[in-house]
MIZA-283355 format. One line per 5 residues: number of its first residue (from 0); for each residue x, y, z of N, C-alpha, C. Coordinates in steps of 0.2 Angstrom, whole numbers, plus 5000, padded with zeros to 4 digits. Each point is the difference from the previous one (the first is absolute). Layout:
N
NUM	X,Y,Z,X,Y,Z,X,Y,Z  ...;
//
This chain:
259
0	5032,4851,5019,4995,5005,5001,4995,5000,4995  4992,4999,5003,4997,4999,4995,4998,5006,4993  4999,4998,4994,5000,5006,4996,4992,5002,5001  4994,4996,5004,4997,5005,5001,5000,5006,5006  5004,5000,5004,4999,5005,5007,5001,5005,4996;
5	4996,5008,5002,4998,5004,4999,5009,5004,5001  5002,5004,4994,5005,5005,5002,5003,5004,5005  5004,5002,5004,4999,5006,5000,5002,5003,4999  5000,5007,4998,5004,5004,4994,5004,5006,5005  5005,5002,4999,5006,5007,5004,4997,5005,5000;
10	5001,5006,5001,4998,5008,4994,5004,5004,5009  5006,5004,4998,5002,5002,5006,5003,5008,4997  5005,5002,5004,5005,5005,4998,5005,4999,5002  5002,4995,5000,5008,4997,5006,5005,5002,4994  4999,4993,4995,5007,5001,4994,5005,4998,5005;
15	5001,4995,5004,5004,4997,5003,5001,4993,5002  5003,5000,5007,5000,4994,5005,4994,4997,5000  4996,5006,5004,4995,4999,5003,4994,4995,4996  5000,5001,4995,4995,4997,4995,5000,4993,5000  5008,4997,5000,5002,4991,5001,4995,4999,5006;
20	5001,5003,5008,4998,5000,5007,4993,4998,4999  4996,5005,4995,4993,4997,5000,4999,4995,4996  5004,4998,4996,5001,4994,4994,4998,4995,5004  5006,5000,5004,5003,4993,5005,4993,4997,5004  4996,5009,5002,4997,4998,5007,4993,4996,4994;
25	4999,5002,4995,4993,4998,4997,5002,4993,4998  5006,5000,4998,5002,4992,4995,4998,4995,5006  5003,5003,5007,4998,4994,5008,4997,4999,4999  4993,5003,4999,4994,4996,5000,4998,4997,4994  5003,4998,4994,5002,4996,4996,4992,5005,4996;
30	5001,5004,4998,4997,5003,4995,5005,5004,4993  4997,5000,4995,5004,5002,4996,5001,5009,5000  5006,5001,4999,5000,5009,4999,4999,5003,4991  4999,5004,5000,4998,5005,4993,5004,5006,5002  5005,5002,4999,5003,5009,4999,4997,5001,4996;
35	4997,5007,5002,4996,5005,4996,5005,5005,4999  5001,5003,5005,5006,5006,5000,5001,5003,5004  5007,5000,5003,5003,5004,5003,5003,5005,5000  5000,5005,4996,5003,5006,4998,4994,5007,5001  4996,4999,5004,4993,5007,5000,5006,5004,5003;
40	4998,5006,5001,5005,5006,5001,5000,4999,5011  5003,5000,5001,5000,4999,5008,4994,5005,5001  4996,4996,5004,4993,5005,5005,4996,5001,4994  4996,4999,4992,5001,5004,5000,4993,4991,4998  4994,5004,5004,4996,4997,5000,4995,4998,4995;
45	5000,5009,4997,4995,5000,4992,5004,4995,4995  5004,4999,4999,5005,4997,4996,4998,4993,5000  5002,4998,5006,4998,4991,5002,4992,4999,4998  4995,5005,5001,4993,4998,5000,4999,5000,4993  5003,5005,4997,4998,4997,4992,5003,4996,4998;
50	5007,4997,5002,5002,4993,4996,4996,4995,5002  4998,4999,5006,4995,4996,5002,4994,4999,4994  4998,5006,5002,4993,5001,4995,5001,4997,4993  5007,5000,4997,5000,4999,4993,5003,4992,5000  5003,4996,5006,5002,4994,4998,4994,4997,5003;
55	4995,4999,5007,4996,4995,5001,4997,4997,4997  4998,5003,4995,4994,4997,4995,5002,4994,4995  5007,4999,4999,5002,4996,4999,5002,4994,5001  4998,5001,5008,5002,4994,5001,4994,4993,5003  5002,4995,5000,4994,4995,5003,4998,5002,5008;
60	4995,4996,5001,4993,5001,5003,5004,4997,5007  5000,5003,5007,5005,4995,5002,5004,5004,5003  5004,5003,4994,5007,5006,5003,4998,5002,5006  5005,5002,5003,5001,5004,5007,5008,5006,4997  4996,5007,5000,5005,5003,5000,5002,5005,5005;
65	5005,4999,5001,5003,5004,5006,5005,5005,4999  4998,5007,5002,5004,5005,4997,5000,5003,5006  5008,5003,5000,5003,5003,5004,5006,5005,4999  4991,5006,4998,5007,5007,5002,4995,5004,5005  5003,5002,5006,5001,4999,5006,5001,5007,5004;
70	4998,5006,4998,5004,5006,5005,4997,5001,5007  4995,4996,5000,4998,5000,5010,5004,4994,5001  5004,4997,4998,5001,4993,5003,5002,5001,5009  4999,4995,5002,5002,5001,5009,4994,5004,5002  4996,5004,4997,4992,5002,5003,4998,4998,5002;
75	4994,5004,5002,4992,4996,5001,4996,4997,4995  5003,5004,4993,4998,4996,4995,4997,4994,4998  4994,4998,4998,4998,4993,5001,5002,4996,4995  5002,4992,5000,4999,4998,4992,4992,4997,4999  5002,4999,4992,4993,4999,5000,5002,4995,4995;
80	4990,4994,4999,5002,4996,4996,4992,5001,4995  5000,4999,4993,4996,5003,4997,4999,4995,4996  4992,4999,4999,4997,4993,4994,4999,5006,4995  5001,4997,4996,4998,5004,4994,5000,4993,4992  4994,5002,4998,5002,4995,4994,5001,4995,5000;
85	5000,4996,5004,5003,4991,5002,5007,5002,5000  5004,5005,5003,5006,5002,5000,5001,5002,5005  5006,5001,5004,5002,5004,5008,5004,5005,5002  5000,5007,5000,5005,5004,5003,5003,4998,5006  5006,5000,5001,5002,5002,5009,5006,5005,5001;
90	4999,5006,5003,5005,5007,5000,4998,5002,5006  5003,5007,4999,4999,5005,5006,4991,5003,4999  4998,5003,5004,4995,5004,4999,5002,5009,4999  5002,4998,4994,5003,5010,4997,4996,5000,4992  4995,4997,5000,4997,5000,4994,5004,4997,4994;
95	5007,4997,5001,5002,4997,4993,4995,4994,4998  4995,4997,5005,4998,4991,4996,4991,5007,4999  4999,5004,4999,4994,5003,4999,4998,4999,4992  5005,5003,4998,4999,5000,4991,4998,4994,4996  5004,4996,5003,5000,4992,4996,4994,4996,5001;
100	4998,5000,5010,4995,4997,5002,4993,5002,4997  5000,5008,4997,4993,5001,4997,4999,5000,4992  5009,4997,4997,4998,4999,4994,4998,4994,4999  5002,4993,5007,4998,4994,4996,4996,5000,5001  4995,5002,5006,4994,5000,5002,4995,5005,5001;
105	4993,5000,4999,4997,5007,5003,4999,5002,5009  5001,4994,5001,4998,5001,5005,5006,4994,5007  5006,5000,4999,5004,4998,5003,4998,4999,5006  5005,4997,5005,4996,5000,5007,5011,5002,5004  5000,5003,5004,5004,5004,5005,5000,4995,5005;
110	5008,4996,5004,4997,4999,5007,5008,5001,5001  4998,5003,5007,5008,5001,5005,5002,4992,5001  5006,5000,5000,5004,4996,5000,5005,5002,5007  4999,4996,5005,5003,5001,5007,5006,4996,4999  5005,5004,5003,5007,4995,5001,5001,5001,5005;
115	5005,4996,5005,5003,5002,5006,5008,5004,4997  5002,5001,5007,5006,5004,5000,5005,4997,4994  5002,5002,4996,5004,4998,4995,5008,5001,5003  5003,4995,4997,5008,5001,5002,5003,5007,4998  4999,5003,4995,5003,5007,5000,4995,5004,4998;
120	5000,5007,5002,4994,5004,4998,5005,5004,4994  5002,4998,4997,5002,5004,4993,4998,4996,4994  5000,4992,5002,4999,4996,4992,4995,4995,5001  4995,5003,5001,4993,4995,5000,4997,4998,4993  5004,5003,4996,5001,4995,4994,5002,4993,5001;
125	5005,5000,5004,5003,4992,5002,4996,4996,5005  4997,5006,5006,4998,4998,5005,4991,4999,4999  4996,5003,4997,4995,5000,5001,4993,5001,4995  5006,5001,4993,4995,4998,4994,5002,4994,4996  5007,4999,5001,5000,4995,4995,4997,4995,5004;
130	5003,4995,5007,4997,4999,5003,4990,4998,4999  4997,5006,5000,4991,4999,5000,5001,5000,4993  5003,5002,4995,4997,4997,4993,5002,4993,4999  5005,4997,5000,5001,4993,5002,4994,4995,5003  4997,5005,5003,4995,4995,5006,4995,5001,4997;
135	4999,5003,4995,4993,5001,4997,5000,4996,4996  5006,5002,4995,5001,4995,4992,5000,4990,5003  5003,4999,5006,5000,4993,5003,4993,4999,5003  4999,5005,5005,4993,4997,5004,4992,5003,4998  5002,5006,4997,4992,5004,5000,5001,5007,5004;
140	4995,5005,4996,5001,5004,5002,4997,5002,5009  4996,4996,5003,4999,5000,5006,5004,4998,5004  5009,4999,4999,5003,4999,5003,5005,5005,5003  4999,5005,4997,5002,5008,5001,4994,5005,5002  4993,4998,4995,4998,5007,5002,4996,5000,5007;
145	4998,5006,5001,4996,5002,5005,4994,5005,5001  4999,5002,5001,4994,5007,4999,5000,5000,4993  4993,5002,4996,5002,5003,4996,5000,5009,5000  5003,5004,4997,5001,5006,5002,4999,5004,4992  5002,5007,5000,4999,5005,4997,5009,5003,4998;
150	5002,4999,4995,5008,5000,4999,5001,5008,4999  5005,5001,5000,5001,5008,5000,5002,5000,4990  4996,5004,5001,5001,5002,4992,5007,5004,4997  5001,5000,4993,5004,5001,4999,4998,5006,4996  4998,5003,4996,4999,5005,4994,4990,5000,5000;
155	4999,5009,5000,4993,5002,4998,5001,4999,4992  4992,5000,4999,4998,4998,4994,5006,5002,4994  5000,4998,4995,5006,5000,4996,4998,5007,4996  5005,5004,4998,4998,5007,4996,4995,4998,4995  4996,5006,4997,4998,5000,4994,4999,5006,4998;
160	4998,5003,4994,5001,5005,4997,4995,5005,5003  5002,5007,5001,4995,5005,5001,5002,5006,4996  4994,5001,4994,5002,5007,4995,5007,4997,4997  5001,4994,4997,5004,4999,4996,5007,4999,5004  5002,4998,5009,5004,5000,5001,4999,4996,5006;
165	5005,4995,4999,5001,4996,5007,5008,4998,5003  4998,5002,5008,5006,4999,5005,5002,4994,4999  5005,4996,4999,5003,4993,4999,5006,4999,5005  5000,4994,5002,5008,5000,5006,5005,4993,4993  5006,5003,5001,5004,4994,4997,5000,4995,5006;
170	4997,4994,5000,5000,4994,5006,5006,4995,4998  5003,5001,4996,5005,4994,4996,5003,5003,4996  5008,4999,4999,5004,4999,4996,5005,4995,4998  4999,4995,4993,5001,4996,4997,5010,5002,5000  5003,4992,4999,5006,5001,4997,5000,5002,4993;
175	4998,5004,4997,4998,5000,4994,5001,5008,5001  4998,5003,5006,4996,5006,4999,4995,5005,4999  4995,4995,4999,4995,5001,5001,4996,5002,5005  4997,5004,5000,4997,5005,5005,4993,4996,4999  4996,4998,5006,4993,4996,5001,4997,5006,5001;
180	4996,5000,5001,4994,5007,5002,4995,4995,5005  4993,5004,5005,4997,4997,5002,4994,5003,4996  5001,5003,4997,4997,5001,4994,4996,4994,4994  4994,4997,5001,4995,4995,4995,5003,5003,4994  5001,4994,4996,5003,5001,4991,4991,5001,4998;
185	4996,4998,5003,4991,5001,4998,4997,5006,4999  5005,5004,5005,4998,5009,5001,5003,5000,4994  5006,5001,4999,5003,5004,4995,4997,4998,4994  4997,4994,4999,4998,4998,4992,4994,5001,5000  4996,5002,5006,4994,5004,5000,5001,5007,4994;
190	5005,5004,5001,5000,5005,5000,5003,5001,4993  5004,4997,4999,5005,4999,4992,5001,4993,4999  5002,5002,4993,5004,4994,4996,5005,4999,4999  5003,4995,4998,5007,4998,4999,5001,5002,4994  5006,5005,5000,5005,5003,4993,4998,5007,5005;
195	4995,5002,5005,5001,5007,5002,5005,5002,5003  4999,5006,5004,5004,5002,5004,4996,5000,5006  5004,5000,5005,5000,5000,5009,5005,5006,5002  4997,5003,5006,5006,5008,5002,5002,4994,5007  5008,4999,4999,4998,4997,5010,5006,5006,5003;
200	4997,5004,5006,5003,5006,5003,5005,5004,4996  4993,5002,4995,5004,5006,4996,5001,4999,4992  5001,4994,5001,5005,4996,4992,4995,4996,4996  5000,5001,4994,4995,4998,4997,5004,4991,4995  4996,4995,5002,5004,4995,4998,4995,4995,4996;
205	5003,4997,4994,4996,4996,4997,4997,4994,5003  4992,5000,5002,4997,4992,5002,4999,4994,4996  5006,4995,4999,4999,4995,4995,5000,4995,5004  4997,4991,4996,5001,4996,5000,5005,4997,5002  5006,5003,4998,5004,4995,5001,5007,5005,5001;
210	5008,4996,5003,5006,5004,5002,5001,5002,4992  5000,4994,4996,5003,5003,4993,4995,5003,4995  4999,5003,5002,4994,5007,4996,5004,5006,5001  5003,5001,5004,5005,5006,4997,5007,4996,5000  5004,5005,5000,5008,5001,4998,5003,4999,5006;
215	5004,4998,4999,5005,4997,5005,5004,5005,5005  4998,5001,5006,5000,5004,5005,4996,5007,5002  4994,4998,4995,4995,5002,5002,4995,5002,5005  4998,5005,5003,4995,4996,5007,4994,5000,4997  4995,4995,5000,4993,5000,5002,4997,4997,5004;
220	4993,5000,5000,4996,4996,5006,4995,4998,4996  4998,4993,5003,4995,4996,4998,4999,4994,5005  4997,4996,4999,4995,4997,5005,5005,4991,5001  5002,5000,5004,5006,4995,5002,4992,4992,5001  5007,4995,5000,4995,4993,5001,4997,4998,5006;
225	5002,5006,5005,4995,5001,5005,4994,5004,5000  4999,5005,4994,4995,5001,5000,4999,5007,5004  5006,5003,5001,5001,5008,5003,5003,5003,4996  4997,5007,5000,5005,5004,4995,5008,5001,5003  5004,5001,4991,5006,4999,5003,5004,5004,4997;
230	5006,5002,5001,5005,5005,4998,5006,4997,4997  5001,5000,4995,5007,4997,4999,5002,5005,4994  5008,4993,4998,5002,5003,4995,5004,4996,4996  4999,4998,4993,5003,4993,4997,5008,4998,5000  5001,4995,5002,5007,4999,5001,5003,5005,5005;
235	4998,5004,5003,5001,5002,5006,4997,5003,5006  5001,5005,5004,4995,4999,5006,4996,5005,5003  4994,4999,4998,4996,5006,5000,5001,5004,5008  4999,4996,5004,5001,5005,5005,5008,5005,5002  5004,4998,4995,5004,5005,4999,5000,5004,4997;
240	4995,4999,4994,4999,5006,4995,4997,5005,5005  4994,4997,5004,4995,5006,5004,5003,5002,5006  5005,4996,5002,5003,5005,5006,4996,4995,5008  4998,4993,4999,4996,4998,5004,5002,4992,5005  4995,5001,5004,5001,4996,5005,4995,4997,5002;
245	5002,4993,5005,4992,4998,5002,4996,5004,5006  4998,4999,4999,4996,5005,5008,4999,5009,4995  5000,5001,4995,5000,5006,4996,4992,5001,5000  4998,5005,4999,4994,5003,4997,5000,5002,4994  4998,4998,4994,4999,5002,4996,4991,5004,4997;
250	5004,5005,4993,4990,5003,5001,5001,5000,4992  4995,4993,4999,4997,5000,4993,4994,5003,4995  5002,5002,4996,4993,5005,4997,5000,4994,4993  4994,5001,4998,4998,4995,4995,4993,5005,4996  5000,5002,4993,4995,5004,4997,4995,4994,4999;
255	4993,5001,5003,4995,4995,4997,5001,4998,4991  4994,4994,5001,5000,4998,4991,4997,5002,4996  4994,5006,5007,4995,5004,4995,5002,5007,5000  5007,5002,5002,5004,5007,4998,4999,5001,5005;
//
């Protein structure tokens, strides 16, 4: 196997079987595989798009990632293959390759990706992504796509603060317990500084740099290495402290720097 053929890399919700089945199909075409992660919460598509978002960027120029979390699977749902960055998505059209596609790139480009009838219409992860990402990272990307198109979006513009408060959704939680927010760590450091306080739904919590700046089972929030505000708590799990879940709304208030 050459070490230079471009990777492809996994990103699913299976955490099973299934995962070897697209292993197998991508290794056929003698390309190498990358596990990203298989553990996203089933369906739970905001979840897979920010893992995406946070590992692409590290990888070589070349990659072809193919993620599959899936809740139209057996639709009309189209798949789609996406240039972005000298890099490739290839997924459903449910918004999960949106986030990533516009962080590598300004200006990504979108094409339907046609398949015929697939052998089963429940695991077109086997049948009809891993398959076209293999054929990308082997032949180029003109050998899957087709039209280019307009992807279905996943999330309106991201919150920000209005009169000192902004709407935030938990998009992710960590084994750690860490509550992610779609909440910019930029908004909140607009507004205060680290060693203040932040209120997140009600609760007034210390915003620091770091987990170990309070005591140990503590909750606070601060701005995680993705770059979103986040919820936690040192040595233990912030989204227990607050009572939280992915898909939650939270409502953050922050006092300006100028009172």
């Amino acid at each position: 196997m050459s070490q230079s053929q471009p990777p492809v890399t996994l990103l699913t919700d299976f955490d099973d079987f299934y995962v070897a089945a697209m292993r197998g199909v991508v290794a056929s075409h003698g390309v190498p595989v990358v596990d990203v992660f298989h553990r996203v919460p089933p369906q739970d598509v905001r979840a897979a798009a920010f893992v995406l978002r946070n590992v692409a960027p590290y990888f070589p120029g070349g990659t072809v990632h193919c993620v599959v979390v899936d809740p139209g699977v057996g639709t009309e749902r189209r798949s789609l293959v996406v240039e972005a960055g000298g890099q490739y998505l290839v997924g459903p059209d449910n918004g999960v390759l949106v986030p990533a596609a516009h962080h590598l790139d300004d200006d990504p480009t979108f094409y339907d990706a046609p398949y015929d009838d697939p052998e089963s219409h429940t695991f077109h992860g086997r049948d009809v992504f891993a398959p076209q990402a293999a054929r990308v990272a082997a032949e180029g990307v003109d050998a899957v796509a087709g039209d280019r198109v307009e992807p279905e979006a996943l999330e309106d513009e991201p919150p920000a603060f209005d009169e000192g408060e902004a709407h935030a959704t938990v998009v992710y939680l960590d084994r750690f317990g860490n509550a992610v927010t779609d909440l910019g760590g930029d908004e909140v450091l607009a507004r205060i500084d680290y060693g203040e306080e932040v209120v997140v739904d009600g609760r007034p919590l210390p915003f620091e740099r770091t987990y170990a700046a309070v005591e140990r089972g503590e909750p606070l929030a601060l701005v995680g290495s993705h770059g979103n505000f986040e919820i936690a708590a040192r040595e233990e799990s912030g989204a227990d402290a607050l009572g939280l879940s992915s898909g939650d709304d939270v409502t953050v208030r922050a006092e300006t720097k100028d009172g």
